[in-house]
C-alpha positions in Angstrom: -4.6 -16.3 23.5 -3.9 -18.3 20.6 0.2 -18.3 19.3 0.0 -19.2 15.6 3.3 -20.2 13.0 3.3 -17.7 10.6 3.2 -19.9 7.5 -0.1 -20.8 9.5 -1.6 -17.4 9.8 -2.9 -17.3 6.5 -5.2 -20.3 6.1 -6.3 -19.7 10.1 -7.7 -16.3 9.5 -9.4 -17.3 6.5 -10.8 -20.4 8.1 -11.7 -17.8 10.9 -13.3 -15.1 9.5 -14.6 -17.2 6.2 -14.8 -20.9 6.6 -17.6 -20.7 9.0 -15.7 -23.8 10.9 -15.5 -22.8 14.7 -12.1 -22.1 16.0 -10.8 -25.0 17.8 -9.3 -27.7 15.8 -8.2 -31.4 17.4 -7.0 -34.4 15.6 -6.4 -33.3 12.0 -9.0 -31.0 11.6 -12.5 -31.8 13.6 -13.5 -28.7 14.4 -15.6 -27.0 17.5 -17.9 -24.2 17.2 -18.5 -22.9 20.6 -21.7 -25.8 20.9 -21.0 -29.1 18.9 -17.9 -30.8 17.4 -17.5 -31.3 13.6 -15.9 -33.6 11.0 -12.9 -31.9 8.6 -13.9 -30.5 6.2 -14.3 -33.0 3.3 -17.6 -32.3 1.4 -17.3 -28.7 0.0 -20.7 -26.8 -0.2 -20.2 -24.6 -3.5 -23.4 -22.6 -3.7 -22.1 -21.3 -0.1 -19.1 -21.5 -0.8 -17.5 -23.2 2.2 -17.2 -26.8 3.5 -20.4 -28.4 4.7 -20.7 -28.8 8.9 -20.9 -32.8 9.7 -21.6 -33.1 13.3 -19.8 -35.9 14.8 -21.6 -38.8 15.8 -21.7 -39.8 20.2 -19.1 -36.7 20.4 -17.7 -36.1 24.2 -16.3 -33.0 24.8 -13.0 -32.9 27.0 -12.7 -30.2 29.6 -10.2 -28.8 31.7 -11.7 -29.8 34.5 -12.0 -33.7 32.9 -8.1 -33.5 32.7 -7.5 -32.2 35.8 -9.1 -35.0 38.1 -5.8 -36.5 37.3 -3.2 -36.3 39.1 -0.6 -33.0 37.7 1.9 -31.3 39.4 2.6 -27.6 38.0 5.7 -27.5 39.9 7.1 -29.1 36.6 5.8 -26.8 34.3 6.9 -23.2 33.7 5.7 -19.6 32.6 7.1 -18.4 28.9 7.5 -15.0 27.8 6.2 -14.0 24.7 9.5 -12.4 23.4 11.2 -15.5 24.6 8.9 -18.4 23.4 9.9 -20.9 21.1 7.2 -23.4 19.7 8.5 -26.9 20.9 9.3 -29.6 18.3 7.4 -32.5 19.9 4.5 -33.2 21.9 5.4 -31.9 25.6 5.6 -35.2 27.6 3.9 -33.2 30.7 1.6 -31.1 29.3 -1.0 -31.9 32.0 1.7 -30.4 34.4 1.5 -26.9 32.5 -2.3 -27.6 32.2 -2.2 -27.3 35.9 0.0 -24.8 36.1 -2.4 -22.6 34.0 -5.4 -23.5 35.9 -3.7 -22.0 39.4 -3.0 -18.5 37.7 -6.8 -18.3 36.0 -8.0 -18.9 39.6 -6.8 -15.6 40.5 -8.3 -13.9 37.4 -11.1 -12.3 38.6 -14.3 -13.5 36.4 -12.6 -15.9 34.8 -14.7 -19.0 32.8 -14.6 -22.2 35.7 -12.4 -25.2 33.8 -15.4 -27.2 32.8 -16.8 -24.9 30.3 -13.0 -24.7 29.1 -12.9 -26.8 26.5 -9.8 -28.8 25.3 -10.5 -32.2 23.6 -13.2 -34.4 22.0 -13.9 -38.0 22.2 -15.8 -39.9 20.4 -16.0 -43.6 18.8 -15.0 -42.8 15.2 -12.1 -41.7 16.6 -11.0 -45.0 18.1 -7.7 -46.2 16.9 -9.5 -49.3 15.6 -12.1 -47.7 13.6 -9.6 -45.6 11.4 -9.0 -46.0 8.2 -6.0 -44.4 6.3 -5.2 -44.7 2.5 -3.7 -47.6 2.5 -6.5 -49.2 4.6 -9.0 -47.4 1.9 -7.0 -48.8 -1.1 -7.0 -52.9 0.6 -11.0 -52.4 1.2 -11.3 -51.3 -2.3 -8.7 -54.4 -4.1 -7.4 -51.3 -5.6 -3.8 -50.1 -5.4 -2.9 -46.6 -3.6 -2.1 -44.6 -6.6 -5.5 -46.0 -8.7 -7.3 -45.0 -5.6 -8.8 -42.2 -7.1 -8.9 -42.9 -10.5 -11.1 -46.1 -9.5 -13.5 -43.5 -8.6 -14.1 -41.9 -11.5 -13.7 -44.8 -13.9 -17.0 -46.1 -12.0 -19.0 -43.8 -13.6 -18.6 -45.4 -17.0 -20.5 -48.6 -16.7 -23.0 -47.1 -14.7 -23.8 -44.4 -17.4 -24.2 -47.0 -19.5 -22.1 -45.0 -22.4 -23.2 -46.1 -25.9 -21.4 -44.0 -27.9 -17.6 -43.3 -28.6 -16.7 -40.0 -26.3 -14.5 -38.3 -29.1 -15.9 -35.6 -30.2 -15.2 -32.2 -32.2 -17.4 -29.9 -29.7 -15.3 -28.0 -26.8 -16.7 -29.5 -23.8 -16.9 -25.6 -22.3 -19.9 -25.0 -24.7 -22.3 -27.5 -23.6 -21.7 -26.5 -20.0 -22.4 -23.0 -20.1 -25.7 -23.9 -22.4 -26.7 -26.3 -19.3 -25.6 -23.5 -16.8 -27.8 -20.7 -18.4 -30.6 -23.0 -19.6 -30.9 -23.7 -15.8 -31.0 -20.4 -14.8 -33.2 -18.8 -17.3 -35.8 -21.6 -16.1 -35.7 -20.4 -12.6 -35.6 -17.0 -13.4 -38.8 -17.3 -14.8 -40.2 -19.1 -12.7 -39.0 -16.6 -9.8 -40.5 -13.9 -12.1 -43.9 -15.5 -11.7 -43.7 -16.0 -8.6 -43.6 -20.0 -8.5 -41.4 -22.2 -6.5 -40.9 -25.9 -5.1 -43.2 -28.2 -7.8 -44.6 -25.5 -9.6 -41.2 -24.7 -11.2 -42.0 -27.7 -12.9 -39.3 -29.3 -15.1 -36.3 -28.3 -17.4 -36.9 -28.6 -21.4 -36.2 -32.2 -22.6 -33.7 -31.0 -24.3 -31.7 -29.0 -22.2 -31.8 -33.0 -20.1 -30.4 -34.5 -23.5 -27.8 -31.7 -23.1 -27.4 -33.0 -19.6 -26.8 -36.6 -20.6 -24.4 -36.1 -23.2 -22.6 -33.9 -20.6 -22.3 -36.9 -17.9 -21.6 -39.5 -20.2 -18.4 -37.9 -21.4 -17.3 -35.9 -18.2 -19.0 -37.9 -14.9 -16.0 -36.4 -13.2 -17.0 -32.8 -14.1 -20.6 -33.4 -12.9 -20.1 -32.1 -9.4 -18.6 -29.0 -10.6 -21.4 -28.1 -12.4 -23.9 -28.5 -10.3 -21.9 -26.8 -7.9 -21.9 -23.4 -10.4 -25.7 -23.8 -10.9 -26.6 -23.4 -7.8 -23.8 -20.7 -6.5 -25.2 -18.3 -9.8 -29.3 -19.5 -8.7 -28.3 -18.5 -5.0 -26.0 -15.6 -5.6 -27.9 -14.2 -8.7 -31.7 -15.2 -8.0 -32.0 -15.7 -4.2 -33.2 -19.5 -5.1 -31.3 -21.8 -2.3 -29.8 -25.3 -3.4 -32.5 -26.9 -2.2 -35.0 -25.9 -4.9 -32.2 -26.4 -7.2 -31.4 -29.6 -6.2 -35.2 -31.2 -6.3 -35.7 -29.1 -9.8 -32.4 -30.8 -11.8 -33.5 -34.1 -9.8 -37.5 -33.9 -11.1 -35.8 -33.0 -14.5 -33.9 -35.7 -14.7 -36.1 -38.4 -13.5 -38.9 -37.1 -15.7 -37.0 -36.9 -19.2 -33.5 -38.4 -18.6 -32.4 -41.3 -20.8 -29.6 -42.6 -17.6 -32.5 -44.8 -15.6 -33.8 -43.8 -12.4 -30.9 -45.9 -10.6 -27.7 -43.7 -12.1 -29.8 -40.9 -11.6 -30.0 -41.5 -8.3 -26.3 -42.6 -7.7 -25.2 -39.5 -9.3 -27.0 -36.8 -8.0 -26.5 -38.2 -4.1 -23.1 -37.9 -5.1 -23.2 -35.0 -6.7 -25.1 -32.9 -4.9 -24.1 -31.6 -1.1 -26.6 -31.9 2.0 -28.0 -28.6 1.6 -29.3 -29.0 -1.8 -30.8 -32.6 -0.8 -34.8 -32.5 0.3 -35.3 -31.9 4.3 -38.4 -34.2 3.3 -35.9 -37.5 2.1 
């Protein structure tokens, strides 16, 4: 039995039924699926629309029975009702006691799971006080202050685009995007139609790429989001995954794209999530 606030119960049953991201959450959002422990989620997989699973790294999962080799005494805990709970405020200084306490009534369940396939805690080294980094800690690494954080980001993209030409400009940057959008789908839906996939969908037009440079230079912050509707409407619309989709805008590119193969490169792996990446890179 989970007890849940109710300005909780919202976002839990979506992450629940839709977020594909387990059901046991532990230190700010690592998650565990019923076999492995994953990162929050941070890198958000549009064409499936949910957040991508990042297994953590040397993860050790916590059992009851781990907790329990220390010493506990449940005589200091006690049984609430559910009509007379209240959520405590703080972190219960003896919550190994209740731990205990709960492991001598599921004894006497019959059937019940044994405590170490009950799983309550991960460790693992990223997790070390040492090794974490909050935004402050992000913002010194970077010489940056907080609030430019994030705006250092994106203003990276200009140099690297090498922009050569002023970015004012009298066409509504909606246009060009939904040209890209259905340029890129009419090419795969051919090529679907024929029956081709991988290398044989060959390359976009060079000048739906021109398109595609123009787009960058002016919006690099935009990029993501675009690629991202690509390949939800290729997936959802033409049963093409992001792979395909990934290696076709990435062929494109490299073949006809005036950016250099370096910014190219940078872009896309930023771009792009793991599932539309090659499993052969």
């Amino acid at each position: 039995m989970v007890l849940v606030k109710d300005g909780s119960r919202g976002g839990l049953y979506h992450d629940w039924v839709y977020g594909h991201t387990g059901f046991l959450y532990r230190h700010g959002g690592y998650w565990w699926d019923g076999t492995a422990w994953h990162r929050p989620g941070v890198v958000f997989d549009s064409a499936y629309e949910r957040y991508d699973a990042r297994p953590v790294q040397d993860a050790l999962t916590v059992t009851a029975a781990d907790l329990l080799v220390h010493p506990a005494d449940p005589g200091k805990a006690s049984i609430a009702t559910i009509a007379g709970f209240t959520a405590p405020t703080t972190v219960l200084p003896n919550w190994r006691d209740h731990l205990a306490l709960w492991a001598e009534h599921r004894r006497r369940v019959p059937d019940a799971r044994p405590l170490h396939v009950c799983v309550v805690d991960l460790n693992a080294p990223e997790l070390e006080p040492g090794r974490l980094v909050d935004r402050a800690g992000l913002a010194k690494i970077a010489s940056v202050a907080e609030d430019d954080l994030l705006a250092a980001k994106v203003l990276a993209w200009w140099p690297a685009v090498s922009l050569t030409m002023g970015i004012d400009s009298l066409v509504p940057m909606s246009a060009p995007r939904t040209t890209l959008i259905e340029a890129v789908l009419s090419h795969l839906a051919t090529g679907v139609k024929k029956g081709r996939s991988g290398i044989r969908l060959g390359t976009l037009h060079r000048d739906v790429v021109k398109v595609f440079d123009w787009y960058v230079q002016r919006k690099p912050d935009h990029t993501a989001g675009l690629l991202s509707e690509i390949r939800l409407d290729a997936r959802t619309q033409l049963d093409v995954d992001p792979e395909t989709v990934g290696q076709l805008i990435r062929r494109s590119l490299h073949h006809d794209s005036a950016l250099g193969e370096q910014t190219i490169n940078a872009l896309l792996d930023m771009a792009l999530p793991p599932s539309a990446h090659s499993s052969e890179s």
